[in-house]
Legacy VTK file of the C-alpha trace (Angstrom):
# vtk DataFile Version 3.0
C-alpha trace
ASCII
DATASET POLYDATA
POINTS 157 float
20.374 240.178 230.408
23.754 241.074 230.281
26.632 239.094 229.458
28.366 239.170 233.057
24.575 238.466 234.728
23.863 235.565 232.295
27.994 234.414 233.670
26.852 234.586 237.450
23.742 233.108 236.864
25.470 229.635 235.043
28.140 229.706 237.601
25.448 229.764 240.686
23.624 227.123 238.835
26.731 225.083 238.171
27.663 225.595 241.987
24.288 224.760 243.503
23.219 221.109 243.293
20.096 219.916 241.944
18.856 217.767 244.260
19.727 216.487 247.601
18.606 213.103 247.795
18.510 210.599 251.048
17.427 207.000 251.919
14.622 206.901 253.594
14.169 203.614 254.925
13.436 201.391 252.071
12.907 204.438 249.652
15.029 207.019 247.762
14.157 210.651 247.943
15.847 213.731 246.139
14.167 217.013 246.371
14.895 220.056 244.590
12.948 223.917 244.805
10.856 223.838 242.055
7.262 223.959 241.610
5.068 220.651 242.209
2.978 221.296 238.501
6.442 221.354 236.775
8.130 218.377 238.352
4.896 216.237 237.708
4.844 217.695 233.948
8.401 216.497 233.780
7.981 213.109 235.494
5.354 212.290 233.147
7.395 213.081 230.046
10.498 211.685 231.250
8.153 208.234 231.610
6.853 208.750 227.734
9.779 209.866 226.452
11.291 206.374 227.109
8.281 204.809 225.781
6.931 203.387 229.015
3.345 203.338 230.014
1.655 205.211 232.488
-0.824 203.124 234.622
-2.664 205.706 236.684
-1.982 209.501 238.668
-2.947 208.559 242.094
-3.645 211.912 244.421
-2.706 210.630 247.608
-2.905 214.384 248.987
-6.553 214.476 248.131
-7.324 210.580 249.554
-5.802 211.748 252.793
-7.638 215.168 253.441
-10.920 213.871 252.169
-10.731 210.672 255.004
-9.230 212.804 257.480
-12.046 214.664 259.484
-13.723 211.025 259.400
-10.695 209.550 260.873
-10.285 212.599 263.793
-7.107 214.045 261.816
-6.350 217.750 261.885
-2.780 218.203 260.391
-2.544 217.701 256.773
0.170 215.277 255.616
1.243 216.769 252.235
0.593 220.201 250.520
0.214 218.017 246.968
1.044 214.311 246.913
0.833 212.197 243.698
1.934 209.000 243.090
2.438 207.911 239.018
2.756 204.441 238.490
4.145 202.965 235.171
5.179 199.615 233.057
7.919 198.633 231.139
6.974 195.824 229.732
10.828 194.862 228.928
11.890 195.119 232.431
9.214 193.456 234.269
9.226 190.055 232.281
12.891 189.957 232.918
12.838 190.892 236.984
9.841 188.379 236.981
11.752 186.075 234.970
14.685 186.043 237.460
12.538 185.910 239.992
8.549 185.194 240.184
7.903 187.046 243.352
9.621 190.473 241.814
5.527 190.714 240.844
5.338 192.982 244.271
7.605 195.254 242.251
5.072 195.899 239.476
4.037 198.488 238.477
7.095 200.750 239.146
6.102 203.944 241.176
7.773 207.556 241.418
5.932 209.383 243.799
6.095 213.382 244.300
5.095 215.154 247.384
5.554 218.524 248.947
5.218 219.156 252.908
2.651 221.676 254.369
5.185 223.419 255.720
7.130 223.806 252.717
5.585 224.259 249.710
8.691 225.096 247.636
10.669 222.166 247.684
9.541 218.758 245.928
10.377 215.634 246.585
10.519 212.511 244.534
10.525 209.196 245.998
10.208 205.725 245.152
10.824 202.056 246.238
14.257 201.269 247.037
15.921 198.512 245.416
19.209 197.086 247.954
22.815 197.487 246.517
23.214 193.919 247.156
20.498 192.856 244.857
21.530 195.425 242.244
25.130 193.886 242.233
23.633 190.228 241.709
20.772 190.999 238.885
21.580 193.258 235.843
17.723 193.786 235.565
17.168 195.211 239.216
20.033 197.571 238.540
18.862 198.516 235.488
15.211 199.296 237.339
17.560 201.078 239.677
18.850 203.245 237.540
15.467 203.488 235.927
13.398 205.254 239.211
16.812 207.423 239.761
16.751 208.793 236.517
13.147 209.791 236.206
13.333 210.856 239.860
16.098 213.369 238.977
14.265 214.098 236.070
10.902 215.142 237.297
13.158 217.347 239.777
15.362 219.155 236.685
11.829 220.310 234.505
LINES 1 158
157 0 1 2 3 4 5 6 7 8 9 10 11 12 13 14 15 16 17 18 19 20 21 22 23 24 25 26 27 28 29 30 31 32 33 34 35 36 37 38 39 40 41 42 43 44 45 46 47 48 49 50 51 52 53 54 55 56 57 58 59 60 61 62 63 64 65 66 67 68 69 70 71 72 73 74 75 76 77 78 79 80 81 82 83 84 85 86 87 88 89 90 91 92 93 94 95 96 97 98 99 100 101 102 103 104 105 106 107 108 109 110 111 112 113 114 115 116 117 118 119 120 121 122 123 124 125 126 127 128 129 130 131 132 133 134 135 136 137 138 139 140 141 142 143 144 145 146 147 148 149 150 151 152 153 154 155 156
């Protein structure tokens, strides 16, 4: 590759965002083009590399097309859909701590999906946690930022 190519190519990527990301509801969702494999490689190593635990894969893409002729549904929901829950140990005792009934919070869950429709772009999604409790409790804030950054992360593999 050229020099002037391998220019363009950091200025397009410099110019082009990452992710778009939305609320949806009571979730967060960013999405990026990238290939499902890769951002569920890079979830997962973004959740080991800061020495969390990970619970259980769930594939909610395969759950919903295995039920659906039995339930009389034709249109599939997802292309791929997984679901990776995870502990930190650290943060849970001190949201529970706070706050006993934080347990519904446990474990945390990033979820990655892709639409039928468009295979290309991924998104990553999890629970959303309200400004208003962020502001009043360092340790929700800090689980905040926690889903964000492994959201964004599994998106940037």
């Amino acid at each position: 590759m050229s020099p002037i190519t391998r220019a363009l190519c950091v200025l397009v990527l410099l110019c082009t965002p990452l992710s778009s990301s939305l609320a949806a509801g009571d979730a967060v969702v960013h999405r990026a083009e990238t290939s499902f494999e890769a951002a569920l490689d890079g979830l997962r190593a973004a959740i080991l590399e800061r020495g969390l635990y990970i619970n259980n894969v769930l594939d909610l893409a395969e759950m919903f097309a295995r039920t659906a002729e039995d339930l009389g549904f034709t249109e599939p929901v997802y292309g791929e859909a997984r679901s990776v829950e995870f502990c930190s140990a650290v943060l849970s005792r001190e949201m529970m701590r706070e706050d006993p009934t934080r347990i519904v919070n446990c474990p945390f869950v990033v979820s990655l999906y892709t639409l039928p429709d468009d295979p290309a772009t991924v998104h990553a999604a999890y629970r959303a946690i309200p400004a208003e409790l962020q502001a009043a409790s360092p340790v929700m804030r800090e689980v905040a930022e926690l889903l964000d950054d492994l959201a964004r992360a599994a998106l940037a593999w």
